[in-house]
C-alpha positions as CSV (number, residue, x, y, z in Angstrom):
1,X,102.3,117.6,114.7
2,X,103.7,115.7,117.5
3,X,102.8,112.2,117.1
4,X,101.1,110.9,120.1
5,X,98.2,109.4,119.1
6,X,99.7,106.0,117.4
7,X,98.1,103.5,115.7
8,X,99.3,100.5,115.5
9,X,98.1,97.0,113.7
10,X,99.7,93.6,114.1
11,X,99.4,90.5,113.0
12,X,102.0,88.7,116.0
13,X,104.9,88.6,112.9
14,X,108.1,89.0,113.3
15,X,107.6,92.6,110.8
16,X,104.5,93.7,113.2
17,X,106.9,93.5,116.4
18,X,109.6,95.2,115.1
19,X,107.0,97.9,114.1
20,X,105.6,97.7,118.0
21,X,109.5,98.1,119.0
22,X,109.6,101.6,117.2
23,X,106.1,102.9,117.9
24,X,107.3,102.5,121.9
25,X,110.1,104.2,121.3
26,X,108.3,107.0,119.7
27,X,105.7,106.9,122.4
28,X,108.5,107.3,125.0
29,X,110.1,110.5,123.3
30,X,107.0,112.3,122.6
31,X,104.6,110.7,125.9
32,X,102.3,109.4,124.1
33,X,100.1,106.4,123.5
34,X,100.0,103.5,121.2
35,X,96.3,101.7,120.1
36,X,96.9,98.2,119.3
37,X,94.9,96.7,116.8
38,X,94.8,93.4,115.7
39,X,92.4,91.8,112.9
40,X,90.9,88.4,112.9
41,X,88.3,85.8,111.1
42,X,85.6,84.4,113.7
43,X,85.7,80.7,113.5
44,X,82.8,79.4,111.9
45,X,81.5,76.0,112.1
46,X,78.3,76.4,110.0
47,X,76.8,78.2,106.8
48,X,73.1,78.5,105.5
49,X,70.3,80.7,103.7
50,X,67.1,81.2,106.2
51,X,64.5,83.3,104.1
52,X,66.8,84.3,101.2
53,X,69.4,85.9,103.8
54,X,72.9,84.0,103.9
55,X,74.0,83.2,107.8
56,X,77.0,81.9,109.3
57,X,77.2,80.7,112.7
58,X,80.4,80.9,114.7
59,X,81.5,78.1,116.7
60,X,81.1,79.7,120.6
61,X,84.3,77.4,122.1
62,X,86.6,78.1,119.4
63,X,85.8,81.8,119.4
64,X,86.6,81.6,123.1
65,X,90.2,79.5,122.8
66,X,90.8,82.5,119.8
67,X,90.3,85.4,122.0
68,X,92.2,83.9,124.8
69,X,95.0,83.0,122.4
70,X,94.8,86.5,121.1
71,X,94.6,88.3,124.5
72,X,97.8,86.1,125.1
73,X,99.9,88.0,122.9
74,X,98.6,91.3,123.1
75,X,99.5,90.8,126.7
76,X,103.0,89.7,126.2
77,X,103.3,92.3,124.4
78,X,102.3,95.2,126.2
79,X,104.2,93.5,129.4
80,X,107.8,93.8,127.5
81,X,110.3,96.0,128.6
82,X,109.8,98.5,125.9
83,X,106.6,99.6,126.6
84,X,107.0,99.5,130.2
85,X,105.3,102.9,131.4
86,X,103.5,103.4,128.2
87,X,99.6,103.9,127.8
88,X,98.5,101.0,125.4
89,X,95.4,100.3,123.9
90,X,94.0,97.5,122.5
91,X,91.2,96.9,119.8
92,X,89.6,93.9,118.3
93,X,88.0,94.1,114.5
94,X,86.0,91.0,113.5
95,X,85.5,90.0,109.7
96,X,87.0,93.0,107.6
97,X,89.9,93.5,104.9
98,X,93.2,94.0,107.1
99,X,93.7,96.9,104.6
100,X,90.1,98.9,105.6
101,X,90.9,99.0,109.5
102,X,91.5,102.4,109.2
103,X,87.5,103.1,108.6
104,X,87.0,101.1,112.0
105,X,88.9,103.5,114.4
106,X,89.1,107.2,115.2
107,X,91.7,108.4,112.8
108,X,90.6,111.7,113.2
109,X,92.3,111.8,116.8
110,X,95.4,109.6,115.6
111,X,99.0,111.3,114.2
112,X,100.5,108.5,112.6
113,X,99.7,104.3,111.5
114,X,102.9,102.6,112.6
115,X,102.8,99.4,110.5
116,X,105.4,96.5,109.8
117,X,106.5,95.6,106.2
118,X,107.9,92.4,104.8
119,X,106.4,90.2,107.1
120,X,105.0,86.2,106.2
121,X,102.2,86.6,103.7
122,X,100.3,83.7,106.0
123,X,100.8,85.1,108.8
124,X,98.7,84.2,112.0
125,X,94.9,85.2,111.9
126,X,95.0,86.4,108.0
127,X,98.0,88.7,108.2
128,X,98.1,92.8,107.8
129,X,101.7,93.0,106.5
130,X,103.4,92.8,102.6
131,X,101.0,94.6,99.9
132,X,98.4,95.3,102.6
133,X,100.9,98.0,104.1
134,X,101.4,99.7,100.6
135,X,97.4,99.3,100.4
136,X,97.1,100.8,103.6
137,X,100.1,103.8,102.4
138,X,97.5,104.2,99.5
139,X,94.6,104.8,101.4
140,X,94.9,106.0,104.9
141,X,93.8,110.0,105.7
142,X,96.8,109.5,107.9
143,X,100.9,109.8,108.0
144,X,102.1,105.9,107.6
145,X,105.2,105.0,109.1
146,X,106.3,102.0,107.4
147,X,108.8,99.5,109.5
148,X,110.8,96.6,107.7
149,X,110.7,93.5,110.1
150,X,115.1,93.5,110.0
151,X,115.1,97.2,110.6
152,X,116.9,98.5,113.4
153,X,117.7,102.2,113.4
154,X,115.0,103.0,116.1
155,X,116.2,106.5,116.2
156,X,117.0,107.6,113.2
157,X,119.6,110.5,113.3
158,X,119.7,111.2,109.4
159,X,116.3,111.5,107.4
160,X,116.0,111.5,103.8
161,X,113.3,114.0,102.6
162,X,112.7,113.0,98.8
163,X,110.8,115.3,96.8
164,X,110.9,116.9,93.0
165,X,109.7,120.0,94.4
166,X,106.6,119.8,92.0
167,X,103.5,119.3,94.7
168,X,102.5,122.1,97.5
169,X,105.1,120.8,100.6
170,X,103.6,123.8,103.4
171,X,101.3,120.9,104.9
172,X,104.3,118.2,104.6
173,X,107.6,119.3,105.7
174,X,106.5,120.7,108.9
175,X,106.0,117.0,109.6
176,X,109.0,115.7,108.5
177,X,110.8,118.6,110.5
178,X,108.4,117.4,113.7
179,X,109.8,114.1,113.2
180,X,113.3,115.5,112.5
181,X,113.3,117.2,115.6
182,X,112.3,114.1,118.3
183,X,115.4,112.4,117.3
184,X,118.0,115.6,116.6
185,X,117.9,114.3,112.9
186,X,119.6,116.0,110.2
187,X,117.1,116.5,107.0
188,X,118.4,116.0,103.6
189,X,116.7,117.1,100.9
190,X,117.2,115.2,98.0
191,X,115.9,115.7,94.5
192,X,116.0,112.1,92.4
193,X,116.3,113.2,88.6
194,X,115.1,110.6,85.7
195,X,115.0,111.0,82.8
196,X,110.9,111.3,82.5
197,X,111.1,113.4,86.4
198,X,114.2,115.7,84.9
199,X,114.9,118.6,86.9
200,X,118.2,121.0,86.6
201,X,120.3,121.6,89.7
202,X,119.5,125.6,89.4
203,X,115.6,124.3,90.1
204,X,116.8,122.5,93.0
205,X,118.7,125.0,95.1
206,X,115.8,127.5,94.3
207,X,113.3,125.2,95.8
208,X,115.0,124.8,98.6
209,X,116.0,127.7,99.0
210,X,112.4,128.8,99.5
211,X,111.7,125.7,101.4
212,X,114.4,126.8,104.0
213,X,113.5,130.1,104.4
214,X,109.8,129.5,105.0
215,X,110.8,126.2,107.6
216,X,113.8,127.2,108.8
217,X,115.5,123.8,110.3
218,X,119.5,124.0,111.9
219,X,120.5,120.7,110.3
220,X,119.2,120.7,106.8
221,X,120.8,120.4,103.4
222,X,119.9,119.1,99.7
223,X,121.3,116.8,97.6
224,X,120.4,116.6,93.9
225,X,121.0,112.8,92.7
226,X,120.9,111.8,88.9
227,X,119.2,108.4,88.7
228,X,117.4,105.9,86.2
229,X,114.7,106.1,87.8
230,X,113.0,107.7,91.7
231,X,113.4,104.3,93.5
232,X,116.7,103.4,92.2
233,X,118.0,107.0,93.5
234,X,116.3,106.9,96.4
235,X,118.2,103.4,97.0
236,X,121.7,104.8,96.1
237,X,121.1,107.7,98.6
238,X,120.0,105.7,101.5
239,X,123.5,103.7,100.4
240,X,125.8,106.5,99.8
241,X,124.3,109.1,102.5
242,X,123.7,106.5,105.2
243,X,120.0,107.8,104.9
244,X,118.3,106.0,108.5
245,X,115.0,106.8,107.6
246,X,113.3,108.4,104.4
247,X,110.2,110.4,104.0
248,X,107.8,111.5,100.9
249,X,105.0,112.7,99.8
250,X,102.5,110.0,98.7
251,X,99.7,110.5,95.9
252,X,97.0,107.8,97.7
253,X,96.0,107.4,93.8
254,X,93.5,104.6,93.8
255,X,91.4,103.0,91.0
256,X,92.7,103.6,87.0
257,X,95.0,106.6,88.4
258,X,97.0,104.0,90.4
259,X,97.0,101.0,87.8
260,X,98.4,103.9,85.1
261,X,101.1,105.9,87.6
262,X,101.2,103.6,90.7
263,X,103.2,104.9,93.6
264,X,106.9,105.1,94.2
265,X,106.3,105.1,97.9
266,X,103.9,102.4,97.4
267,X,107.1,100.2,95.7
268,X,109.0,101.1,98.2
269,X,107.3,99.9,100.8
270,X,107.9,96.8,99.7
271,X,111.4,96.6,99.6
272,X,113.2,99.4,101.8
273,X,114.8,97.8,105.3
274,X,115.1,101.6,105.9
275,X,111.7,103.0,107.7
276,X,109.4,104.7,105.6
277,X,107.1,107.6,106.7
278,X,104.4,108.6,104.2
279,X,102.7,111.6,103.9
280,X,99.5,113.2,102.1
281,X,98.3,116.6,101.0
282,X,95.3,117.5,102.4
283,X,92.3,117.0,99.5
């Protein structure tokens, strides 16, 4: 995979721009191109039921201050410094869940969502950051790179890979390794064990062992971290390691699956200032 094709959604907040910041950056290192979308509510003025059918009617002049209001800022920013030289896109969904855009473009042609995190729940034009990131980590038939708004390692040099070795990896680490190798990253390998998720060191180095022999990689290495729980190790690592990025496997459980298990990356999504890049096994 070499990440090219970039999606990126924004909402104009301060979490979306920061996300913008580091999908130019990855444009630049792998020449690639960056679709800007942005999701907004028509203004309507009016609402009725002609022959049993509901109808709104959209106010024509506000629709037009909107769009020039929008066009503003997609302009600003694809005139910034950072994306000077880049091939930018832009794409305008009407009316939907900020969450669904991915069934409105061509992910089959995309590598990766680049989305901001933490941003203001109210944000302009009915917002696409907070849980409608980790909605989107859920759902999306594509790797999500997840950006806190106050994050700032825009070329990560040291990548935390967590796994617990338990789920087929062949159709995942050659992605983390893709990323690995734009920025000259080390990849550590770290196993969390809990005590529901236990697994002894001797599992560990096996597992990686075999990992490392079937993707070779120059900078690798693995850490095995006891913890009270995934999250809480992954937090210590990031601490104790001076992890810049961290990448994992994510489940996309949806329905009763997800209200039982939930998802770790899902949680922390919410709360890492560290980027997150999620990943999904083929179904």
């Amino acid at each position: 995979m070499n990440f090219k094709h970039l999606i990126l959604p924004t909402d104009f907040s301060p979490a979306s721009e920061n996300a913008f910041y580091f999908a130019c950056k990855l444009a630049q290192k792998t020449e690639g191109e960056i679709h800007l979308v942005h999701i907004y509510e028509p203004p309507y003025y009016s609402e009725s039921i002609v022959g049993g059918q509901f109808s709104l009617t959209v106010d024509e002049a506000a629709q037009k201050k909107l769009y020039a209001q929008i066009e503003a800022e997609l302009h600003r920013m694809v005139s910034s410094e950072v994306a000077k030289g880049l091939k930018i896109y832009r794409k305008l969904i009407p009316d939907i869940k900020v969450w669904d855009f991915p069934k409105y473009i061509e992910t089959g042609k995309a590598d990766l969502i680049v989305m901001g995190t933490r941003g203001a729940t109210n944000a302009w034009h009915g917002g696409i950051v907070g849980t409608n990131t980790e909605r989107v980590i859920r759902t999306a038939p594509i790797p999500v790179l997840a950006v806190h708004k106050d994050s700032i390692d825009y070329e990560p040099k040291r990548i935390l890979f967590a796994t617990d070795f338990r789920d087929p990896l062949d159709n995942i680490f050659p992605k983390v390794q893709a990323f690995a190798k734009l920025w000259d990253s080390e990849i550590i390998v770290g196993m969390i064990s809990t005590r529901d998720t236990y697994g002894t060191s001797r599992f560990a180095r096996e597992k990686y062992e075999e990992l490392a022999s079937k993707f070779p990689y120059p900078q690798m290495r693995l850490v095995v971290h006891n913890d009270d729980s995934v999250e809480e190790g992954i937090m210590d690592l990031i601490e104790v390691l001076e992890i810049q990025m961290v990448a994992m496997l994510t489940h996309g459980r949806t329905g009763i699956a997800h209200l039982i298990r939930g998802s770790i990356a899902e949680d922390l999504a919410a709360h890492l200032r560290t980027p997150l890049l999620t990943l999904k096994n083929p179904k």
